[in-house]
C-alpha angles and dihedrals in degrees: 000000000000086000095050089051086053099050095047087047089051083048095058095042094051090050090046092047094048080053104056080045105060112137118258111237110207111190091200113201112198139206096216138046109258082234087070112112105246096334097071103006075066090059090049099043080063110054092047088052105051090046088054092045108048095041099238093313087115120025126184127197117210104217109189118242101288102014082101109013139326122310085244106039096067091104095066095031085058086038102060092023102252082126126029091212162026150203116204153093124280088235098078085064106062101097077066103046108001091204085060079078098069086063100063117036125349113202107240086000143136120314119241090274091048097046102039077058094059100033085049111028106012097055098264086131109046077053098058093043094048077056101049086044093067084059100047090254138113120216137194128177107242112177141001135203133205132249120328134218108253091219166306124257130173096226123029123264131223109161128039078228090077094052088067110120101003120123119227133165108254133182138224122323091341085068089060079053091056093040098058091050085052108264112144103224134200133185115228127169118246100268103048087054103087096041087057094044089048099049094042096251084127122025095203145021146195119193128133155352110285108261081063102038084055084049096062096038107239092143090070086059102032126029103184120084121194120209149203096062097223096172097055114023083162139002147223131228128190150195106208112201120196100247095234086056097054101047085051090057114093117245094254081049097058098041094054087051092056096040088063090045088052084051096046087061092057097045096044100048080048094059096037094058084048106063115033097085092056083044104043081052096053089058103047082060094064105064096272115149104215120203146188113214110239113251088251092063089042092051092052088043083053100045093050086051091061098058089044087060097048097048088052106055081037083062099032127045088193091058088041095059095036091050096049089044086060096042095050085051103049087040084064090038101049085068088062090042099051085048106051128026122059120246 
């Protein structure tokens, strides 16, 4: 009878065991194809490499841009819990949460090193978290890229005054800079950017780092690419988790879901840093004119940043956090920097 008892006990504790242990399904809508150099091959790394992992216990499925819902509708799918998740970059949202910005690309801001530092170890991340709760979702930053271009044009500029009136697509908080010098800006996902170069609908974009940029085309429309990429000297990445998904997740199952993130970030910012010299190469073959804004244009592009900045975290406590939070941070850090890296 004691055996039996045993046994039956054994039995219960094995079912409930299986049960704490279900597998988490994670349906992952992305804002960009999974053809995409970096900015989708990334999604998709890590999809392959959380469902590896964890050994099934958390298995997420990649759906193309669409196949969902729009590129630019994830925020609200993983918000109200039509999808489960989401690839991205915390930039598309700040029309919803202006603050939101600052975590994905800072004009004339921190490199990846000195970024990671702050989002990871300075407080950047309980900040954007404290943010994406508001709004029912967790987010963690899961890759970043180097430098970008700062865009193609079909003439060659040499003033900001010629840039008046024409419409490019922009991204993030470099688009509030064009703005302010005139350009009429529009933000346009990744793949309806060449159809609307190409037809005229814009007449400029920005977009990538070149390996991407080469990917999507651009250099058979415009000839002329502008560097440095001022307004996005690195960029953020991110997997968005509908909150009620995640608190659902066991602790072993969460972790294993940041670890790869944390994983994603090396891997991307390795690549990045590989390709852009074959790439840079290929273009200029064909027939691409790259060039380096005089300091002058950078000074005013910078100028008009800083009063971007300051009427933002005037208009948003959120930015405004977020933003001193950053400059506290970069002011300790500029000592290090000074110190020890060579210029």
């Amino acid at each position: 009878m004691l055996k039996k008892l045993l046994l039956a006990g054994a039995a219960c504790m094995l079912t409930a065991g299986l049960a704490v242990a279900e597998p988490v399904r994670l349906k992952m809508a992305s804002t960009y194809p999974s053809s995409l150099t970096q900015l989708g091959t990334l999604g998709k790394l890590l999809e392959t490499n959380i469902t590896e992992a964890s050994g099934g216990d958390v298995q997420v499925k990649f759906f193309e841009p669409g196949a969902l819902v729009p590129a630019l509708e994830v925020f609200d799918a993983v918000k109200n819990g039509s999808v489960d998740a989401a690839w991205s970059t915390p930039g598309y949202w700040q029309g919803k949460e202006p603050a939101l910005a600052l975590f994905a690309a800072v004009p004339f801001g921190p490199s990846a090193g000195e970024f990671l530092a702050w989002l990871l170890y300075g407080g950047g991340e309980d900040q954007v978290q404290e943010i994406y709760a508001k709004h029912n979702i967790h987010s963690i930053i899961c890759a970043v890229i180097a430098p970008e271009a700062s865009g193609w044009f079909r003439e060659e500029i040499t003033s900001l005054d010629q840039l008046k009136g024409k419409k490019m697509r922009f991204f993030g908080l470099g688009a509030k800079v064009m703005q302010k010098i005139g350009v009429d800006t529009q933000l346009l996902a990744g793949a309806d950017i060449y159809p609307a170069l190409e037809r005229g609908t814009i007449d400029a974009t920005e977009f990538s780092m070149p390996a991407i940029d080469l990917n999507l085309g651009f250099y058979q429309v415009a000839k002329h690419y502008y560097f440095p990429g001022w307004h996005q000297q690195s960029t953020m990445f991110e997997l968005m988790i509908n909150k009620d998904k995640w608190d659902a997740m066991s602790d072993a199952q969460q972790s294993l879901v940041t670890m790869a993130c944390r994983a994603n970030i090396a891997l991307g910012l390795a690549e990045g840093e590989a390709i852009q010299g074959k790439a840079l190469a290929e273009l200029q073959e064909n027939g691409v004119q790259i060039h380096r804004w005089p300091q002058e244009i950078l000074d005013q592009l910078e100028s008009t940043w800083n009063e971007v900045a300051a009427e933002q975290a005037a208009a948003d406590a959120s930015f405004k956090a977020s933003w001193d939070s950053l400059q506290e941070f970069r002011k300790e850090y500029k000592v290090w920097a000074d110190l020890g890296y060579l210029k």
